[in-house]
C-alpha positions in Angstrom: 0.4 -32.1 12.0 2.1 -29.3 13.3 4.2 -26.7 10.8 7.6 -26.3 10.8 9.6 -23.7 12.8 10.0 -21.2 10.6 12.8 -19.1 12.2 12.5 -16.6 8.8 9.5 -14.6 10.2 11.1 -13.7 13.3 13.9 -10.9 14.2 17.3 -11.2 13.8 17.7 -10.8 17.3 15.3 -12.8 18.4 16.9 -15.8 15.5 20.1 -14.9 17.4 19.2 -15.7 21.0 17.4 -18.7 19.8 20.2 -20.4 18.6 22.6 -19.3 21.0 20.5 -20.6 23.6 20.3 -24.2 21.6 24.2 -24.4 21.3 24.5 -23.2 25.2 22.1 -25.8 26.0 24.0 -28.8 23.8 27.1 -27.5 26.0 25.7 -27.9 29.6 24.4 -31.0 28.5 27.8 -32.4 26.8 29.4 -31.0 29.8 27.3 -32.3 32.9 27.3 -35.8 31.3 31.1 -35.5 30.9 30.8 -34.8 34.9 28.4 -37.2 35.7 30.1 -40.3 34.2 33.7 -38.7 35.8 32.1 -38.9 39.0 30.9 -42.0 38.5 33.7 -43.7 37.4 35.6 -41.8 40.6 33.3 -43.0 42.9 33.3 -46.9 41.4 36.7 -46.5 42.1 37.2 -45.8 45.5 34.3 -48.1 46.5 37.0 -50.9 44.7 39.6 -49.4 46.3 38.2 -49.8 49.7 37.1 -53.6 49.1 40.3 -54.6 47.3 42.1 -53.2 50.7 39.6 -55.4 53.0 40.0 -58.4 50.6 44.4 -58.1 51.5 43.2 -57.3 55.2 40.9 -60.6 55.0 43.7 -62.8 53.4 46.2 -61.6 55.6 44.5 -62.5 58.3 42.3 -66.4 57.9 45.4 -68.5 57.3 43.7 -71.4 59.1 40.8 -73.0 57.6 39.8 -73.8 61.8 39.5 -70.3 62.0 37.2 -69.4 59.0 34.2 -69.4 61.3 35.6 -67.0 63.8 36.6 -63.6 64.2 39.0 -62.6 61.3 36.0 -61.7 59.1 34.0 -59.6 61.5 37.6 -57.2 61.8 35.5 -55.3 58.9 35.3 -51.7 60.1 33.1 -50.0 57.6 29.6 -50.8 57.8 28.5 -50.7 54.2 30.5 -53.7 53.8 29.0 -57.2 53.6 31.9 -60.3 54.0 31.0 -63.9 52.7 33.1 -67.5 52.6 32.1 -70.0 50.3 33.6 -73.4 49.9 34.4 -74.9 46.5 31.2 -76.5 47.0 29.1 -73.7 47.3 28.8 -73.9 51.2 28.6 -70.5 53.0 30.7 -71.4 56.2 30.9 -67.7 57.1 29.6 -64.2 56.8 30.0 -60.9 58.2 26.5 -60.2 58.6 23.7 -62.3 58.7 21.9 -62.0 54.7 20.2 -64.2 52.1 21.7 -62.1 49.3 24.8 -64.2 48.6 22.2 -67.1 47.5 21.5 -65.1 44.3 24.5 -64.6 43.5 26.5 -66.7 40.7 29.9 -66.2 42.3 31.7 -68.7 40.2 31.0 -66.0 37.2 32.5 -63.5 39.5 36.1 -63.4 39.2 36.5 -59.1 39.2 35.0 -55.8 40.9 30.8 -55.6 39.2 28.3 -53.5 40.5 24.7 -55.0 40.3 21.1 -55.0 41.1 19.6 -56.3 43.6 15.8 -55.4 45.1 15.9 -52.3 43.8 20.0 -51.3 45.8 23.2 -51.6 43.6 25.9 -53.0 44.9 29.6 -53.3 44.6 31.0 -56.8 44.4 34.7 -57.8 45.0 35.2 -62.0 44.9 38.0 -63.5 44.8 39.2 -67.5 45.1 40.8 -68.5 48.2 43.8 -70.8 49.0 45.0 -72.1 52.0 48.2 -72.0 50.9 49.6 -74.9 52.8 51.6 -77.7 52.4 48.8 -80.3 52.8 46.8 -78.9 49.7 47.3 -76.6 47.1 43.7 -76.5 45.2 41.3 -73.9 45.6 38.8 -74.3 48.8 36.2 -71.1 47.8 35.5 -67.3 48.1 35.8 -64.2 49.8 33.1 -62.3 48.7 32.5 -58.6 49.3 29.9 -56.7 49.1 29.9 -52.7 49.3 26.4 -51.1 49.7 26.2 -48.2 46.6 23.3 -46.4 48.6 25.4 -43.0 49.8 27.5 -42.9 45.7 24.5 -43.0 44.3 22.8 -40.6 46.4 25.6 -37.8 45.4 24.9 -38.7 42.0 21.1 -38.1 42.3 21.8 -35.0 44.1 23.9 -34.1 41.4 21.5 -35.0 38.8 19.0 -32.6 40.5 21.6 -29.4 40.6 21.8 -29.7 37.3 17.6 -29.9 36.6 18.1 -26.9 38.3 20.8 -25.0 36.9 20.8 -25.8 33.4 17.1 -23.9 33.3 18.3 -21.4 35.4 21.5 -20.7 33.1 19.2 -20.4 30.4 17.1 -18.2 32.0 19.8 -15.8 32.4 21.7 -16.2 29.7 18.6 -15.8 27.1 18.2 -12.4 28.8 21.9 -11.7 28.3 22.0 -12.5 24.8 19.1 -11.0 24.3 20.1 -7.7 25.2 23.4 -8.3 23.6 21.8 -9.1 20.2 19.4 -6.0 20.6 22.4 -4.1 21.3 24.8 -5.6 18.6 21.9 -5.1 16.0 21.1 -1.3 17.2 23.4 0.1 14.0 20.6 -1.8 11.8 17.8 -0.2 13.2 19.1 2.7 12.7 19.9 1.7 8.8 16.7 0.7 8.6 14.5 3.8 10.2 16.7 6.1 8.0 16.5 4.3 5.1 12.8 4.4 5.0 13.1 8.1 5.7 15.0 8.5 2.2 13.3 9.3 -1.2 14.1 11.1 -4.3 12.7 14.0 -2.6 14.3 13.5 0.4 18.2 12.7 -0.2 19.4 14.5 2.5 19.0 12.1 5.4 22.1 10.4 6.9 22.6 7.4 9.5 23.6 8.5 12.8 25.7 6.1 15.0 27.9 6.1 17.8 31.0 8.7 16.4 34.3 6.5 15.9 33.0 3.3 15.3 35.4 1.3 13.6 34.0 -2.2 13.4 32.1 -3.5 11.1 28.7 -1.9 11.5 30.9 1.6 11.6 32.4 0.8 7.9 29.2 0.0 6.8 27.4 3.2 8.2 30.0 5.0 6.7 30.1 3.7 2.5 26.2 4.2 2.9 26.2 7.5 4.1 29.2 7.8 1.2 26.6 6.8 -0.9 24.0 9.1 -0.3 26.4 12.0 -0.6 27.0 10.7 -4.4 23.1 10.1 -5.1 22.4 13.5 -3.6 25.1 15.0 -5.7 24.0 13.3 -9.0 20.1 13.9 -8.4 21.1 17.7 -8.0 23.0 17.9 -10.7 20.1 16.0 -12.9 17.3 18.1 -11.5 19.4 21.2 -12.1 20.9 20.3 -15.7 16.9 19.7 -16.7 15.6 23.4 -15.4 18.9 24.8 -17.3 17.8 22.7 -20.5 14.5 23.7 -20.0 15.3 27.7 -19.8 17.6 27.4 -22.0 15.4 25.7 -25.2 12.4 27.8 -24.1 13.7 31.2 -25.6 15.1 29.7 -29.3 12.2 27.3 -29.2 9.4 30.5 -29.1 11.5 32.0 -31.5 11.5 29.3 -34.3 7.9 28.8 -33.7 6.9 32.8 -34.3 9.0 32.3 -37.1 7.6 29.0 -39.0 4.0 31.3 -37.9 5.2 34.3 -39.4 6.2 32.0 -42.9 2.8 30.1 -42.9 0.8 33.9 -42.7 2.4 34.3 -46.2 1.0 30.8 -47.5 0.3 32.6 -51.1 4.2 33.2 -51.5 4.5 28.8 -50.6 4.5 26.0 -53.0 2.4 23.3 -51.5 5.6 21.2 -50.6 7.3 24.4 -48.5 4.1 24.2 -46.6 3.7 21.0 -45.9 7.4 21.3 -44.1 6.9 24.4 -42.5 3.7 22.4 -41.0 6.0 19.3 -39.2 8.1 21.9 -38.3 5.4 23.8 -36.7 4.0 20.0 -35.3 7.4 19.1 -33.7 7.9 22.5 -32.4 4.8 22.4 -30.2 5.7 18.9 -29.2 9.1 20.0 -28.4 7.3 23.5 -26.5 4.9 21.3 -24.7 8.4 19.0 -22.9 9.7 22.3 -21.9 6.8 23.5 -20.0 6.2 19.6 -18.5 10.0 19.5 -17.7 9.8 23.0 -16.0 7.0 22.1 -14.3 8.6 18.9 -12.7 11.6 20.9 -12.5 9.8 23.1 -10.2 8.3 20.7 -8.4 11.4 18.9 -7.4 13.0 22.2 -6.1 9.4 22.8 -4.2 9.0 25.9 -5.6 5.2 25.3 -6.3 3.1 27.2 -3.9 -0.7 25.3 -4.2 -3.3 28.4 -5.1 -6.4 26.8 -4.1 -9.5 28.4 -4.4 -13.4 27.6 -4.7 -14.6 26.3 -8.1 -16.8 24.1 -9.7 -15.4 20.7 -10.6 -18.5 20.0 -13.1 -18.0 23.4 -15.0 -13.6 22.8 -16.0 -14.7 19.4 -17.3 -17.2 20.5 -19.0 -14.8 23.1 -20.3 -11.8 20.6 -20.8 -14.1 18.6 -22.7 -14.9 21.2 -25.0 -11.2 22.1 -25.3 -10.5 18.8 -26.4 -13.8 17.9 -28.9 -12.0 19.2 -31.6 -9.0 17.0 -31.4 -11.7 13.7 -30.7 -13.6 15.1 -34.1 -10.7 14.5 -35.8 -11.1 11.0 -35.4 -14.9 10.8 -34.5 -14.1 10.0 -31.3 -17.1 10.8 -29.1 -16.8 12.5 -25.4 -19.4 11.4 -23.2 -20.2 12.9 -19.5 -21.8 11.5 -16.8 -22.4 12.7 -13.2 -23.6 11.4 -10.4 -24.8 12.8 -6.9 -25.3 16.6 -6.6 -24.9 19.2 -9.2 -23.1 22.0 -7.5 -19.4 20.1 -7.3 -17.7 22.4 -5.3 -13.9 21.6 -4.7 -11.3 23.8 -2.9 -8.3 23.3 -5.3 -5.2 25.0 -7.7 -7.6 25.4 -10.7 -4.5 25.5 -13.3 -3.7 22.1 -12.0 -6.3 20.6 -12.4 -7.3 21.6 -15.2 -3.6 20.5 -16.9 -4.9 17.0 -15.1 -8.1 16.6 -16.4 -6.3 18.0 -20.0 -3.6 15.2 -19.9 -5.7 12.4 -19.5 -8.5 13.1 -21.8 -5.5 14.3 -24.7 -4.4 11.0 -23.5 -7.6 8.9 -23.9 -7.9 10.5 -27.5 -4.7 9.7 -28.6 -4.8 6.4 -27.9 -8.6 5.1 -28.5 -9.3 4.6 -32.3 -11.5 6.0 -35.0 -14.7 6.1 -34.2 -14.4 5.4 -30.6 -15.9 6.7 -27.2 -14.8 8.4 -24.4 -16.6 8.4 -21.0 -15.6 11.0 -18.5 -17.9 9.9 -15.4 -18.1 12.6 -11.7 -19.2 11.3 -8.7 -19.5 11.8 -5.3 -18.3 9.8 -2.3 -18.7 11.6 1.2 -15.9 13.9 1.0 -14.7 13.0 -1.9 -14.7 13.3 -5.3 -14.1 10.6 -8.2 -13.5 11.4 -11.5 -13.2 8.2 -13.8 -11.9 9.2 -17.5 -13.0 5.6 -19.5 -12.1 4.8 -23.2 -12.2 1.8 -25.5 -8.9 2.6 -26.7 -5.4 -0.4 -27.2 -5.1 -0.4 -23.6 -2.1 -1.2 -21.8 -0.6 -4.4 -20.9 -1.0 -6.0 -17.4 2.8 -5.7 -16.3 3.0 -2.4 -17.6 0.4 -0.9 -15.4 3.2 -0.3 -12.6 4.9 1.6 -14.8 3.3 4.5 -16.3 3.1 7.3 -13.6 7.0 7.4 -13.9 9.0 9.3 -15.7 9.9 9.8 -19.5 8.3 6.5 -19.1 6.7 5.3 -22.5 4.4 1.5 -22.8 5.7 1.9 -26.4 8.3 4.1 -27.2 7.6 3.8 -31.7 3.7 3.9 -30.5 4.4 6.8 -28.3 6.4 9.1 -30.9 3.4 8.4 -33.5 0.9 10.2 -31.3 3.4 12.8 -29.6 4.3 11.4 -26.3 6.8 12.3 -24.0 6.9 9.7 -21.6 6.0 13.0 -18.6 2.0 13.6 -19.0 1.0 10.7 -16.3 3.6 11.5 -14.3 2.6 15.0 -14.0 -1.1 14.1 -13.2 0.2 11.9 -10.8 2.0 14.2 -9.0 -0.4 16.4 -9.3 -3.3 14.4 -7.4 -0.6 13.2 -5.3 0.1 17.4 -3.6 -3.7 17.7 -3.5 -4.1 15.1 -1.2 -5.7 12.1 -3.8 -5.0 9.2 -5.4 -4.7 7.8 -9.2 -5.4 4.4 -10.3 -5.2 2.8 -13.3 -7.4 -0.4 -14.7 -6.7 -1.8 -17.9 -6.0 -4.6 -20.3 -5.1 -4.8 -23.9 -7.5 -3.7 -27.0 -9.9 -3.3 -23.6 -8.8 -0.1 -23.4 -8.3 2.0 -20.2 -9.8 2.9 -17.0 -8.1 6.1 -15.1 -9.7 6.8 -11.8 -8.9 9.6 -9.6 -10.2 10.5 -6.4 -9.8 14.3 -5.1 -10.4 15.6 -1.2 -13.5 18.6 -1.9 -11.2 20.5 0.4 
């Protein structure tokens, strides 16, 4: 069994033409039946026109019952027309031309114009009952029947019938090319929509939609709120990315100042009670927290702006893991967490790349394994190679993250849990920072993970 039509899949335009092309079709057929049966009918017409006029001629002219056998009824001009008299008793006592057709014929059923069938010929019949009219009798004595030949009518009508087999398809030939090119033509604006709309990011605000200049119908307006639109979003995502590198300069200075100065108390620990201490420590916590937003929030500030200028040079990938790793052990002793390294292929892993950046990658992910996998826990940082490649898969047995969330994380200020988050000092920027950053040097980041399964971050890097 065949599917449905589903006109869904297909282009507007094309949706358009298609059922413009049904509804002209449903016309020229409404409309060429309309002229068929007119013609028809006009046709039936005259043919009963014509025999009712012979019938008079006929009447006017056999007055006589003598002279029903002689000449009156062979004064019938047109040749399509058959003449017949029949007594009352059913008696053919004459006829125009000689025929067995009349024998078939009921004529006392017959009392108004028919046409009929008969071997494979319509015909016209006109009978009507004839009186003498005289003063001897004034009973009925039979019929003039007439028969018209409907050979030539229907001839026009077959000829008609077969102009129209022709032109109908030919219409629709035509016109499906016209409203084709109308359609493609009407929906040209929406192309345009489209192309540019797919053009425009957050990065990339300053696109507009070009159309034909003063267009004021419908497609014009709506050019014209979108591009109105885009002005605002521009505007506000200016403003936004501006107000956070202000914020950012701005907190910096005070925020190094209060942390020299909370370092400056804590160097004179003999002059603290154990309570002042302790304070002077969450202060000190939450100022490195709050120092560590800045520099993320400057560096995505910069980033927006494009201000970031890629230093690549030659290094060893295996050698800053190795040294991340080390950076980050004491953190993972704090909660026995053990860092494990694997690598597979060669061992000189040579990669052309901005060494600061990836080593604030590799930093991120592995601070972010620790913080989330619990006491007593593992860590598996695995480097391979793959052709040109590079994969770097950072593996812990950690909460993990749930299934719908996974979409989620590389964006910003973005946090699975927000309570969860503040306990272990995150500000919702880290991912999205290492995604950004694999993203500039040509790579990719992936996420696997499901809850208390823990996590699965795998990133690929180009070695050039």
């Amino acid at each position: 069994m065949s599917k449905n039509f589903n006109y869904k899949k297909y282009p507007l335009k094309i949706n358009l033409t298609i059922w413009y092309m049904i509804i002209l079709f449903l016309v020229l057929i409404f409309f060429s039946s309309i002229l068929y049966f007119y013609l028809e009918k006009q046709l039936k017409e005259e043919v009963h026109s014509i025999l009712k006029m012979e019938m008079q001629n006929i009447k006017s002219e056999v007055r006589d019952p003598i002279k029903i056998g002689s000449d009156p009824l062979r004064s019938i001009n047109n040749q399509n027309i058959k003449s017949y008299f029949i007594n009352s008793q059913g008696k053919l006592i004459s006829k125009h031309t000689s025929s067995d057709f009349i024998k078939n014929l009921n004529l006392e059923a017959i009392n108004k114009f028919k046409i009929i069938e008969y071997n494979n010929q319509k015909w016209a019949v006109l009978a009507a009952p004839y009186d003498f009219n005289d003063s001897r009798t004034t009973e009925m004595t039979g019929f003039i029947t007439l028969l018209y030949s409907f050979a030539r009518e229907e001839r026009v009508l077959d000829k008609l019938v077969v102009i129209f087999l022709i032109m109908i398809p030919l219409t629709l030939i035509l016109a499906s090319g016209g409203g084709y090119f109308l359609a493609n033509r009407a929906l040209k604006a929406i192309d345009i929509i489209s192309a540019t709309a797919e053009k425009i990011s957050q990065k990339n605000l300053s696109q507009r939609i070009k159309i034909s200049a003063n267009r004021e119908n419908e497609v014009g307006r709506l050019v014209k709120t979108l591009n109105n639109l885009l002005d605002r979003l521009e505007n506000s995502f200016y403003r936004q990315k501006q107000f956070n590198a202000d914020v950012s300069h701005e907190l910096k200075t005070p925020v190094s100042v209060i942390k020299a100065q909370v370092d400056e108390a804590l160097d004179s620990e003999e002059k603290l009670t154990v309570e002042q201490k302790d304070i002077l420590l969450t202060i000190k916590k939450h100022i490195v927290q709050m120092n560590n937003l800045i520099s993320q929030m400057l560096l995505l500030a910069k980033a927006d702006e494009k201000n970031i200028k890629l230093d690549k040079e030659k290094f060893d990938l295996n050698i800053v893991v190795d040294t991340v790793i080390e950076e980050m052990n004491n953190l993972a002793l704090e909660k026995n967490i053990s860092i494990i390294k694997k690598t597979f292929g060669k061992q000189d892993f040579k990669i052309k790349a901005d060494l600061s950046l990836i080593t604030q990658l590799l930093l991120n992910l592995i601070d972010n394994a620790v913080k989330y996998t619990k006491s007593e826990g593992e860590i598996k940082v695995i480097l391979t190679t793959q052709g040109s490649l590079y994969k770097i898969n950072i593996i812990d047995d950690g909460i993990g993250i749930e299934e719908e969330e996974l979409d989620n994380i590389f964006k910003r200020f973005y946090r699975v849990d927000k309570s969860r988050s503040r306990e272990y000092g995150g500000t919702g920027l880290g991912l999205s920072i290492c995604s950004w950053i694999v993203k500039i040097h040509g790579g990719e980041i992936k996420v696997e993970s499901s809850m208390k399964n823990g996590s699965n971050f795998s990133i690929i890097l180009p070695k050039e």
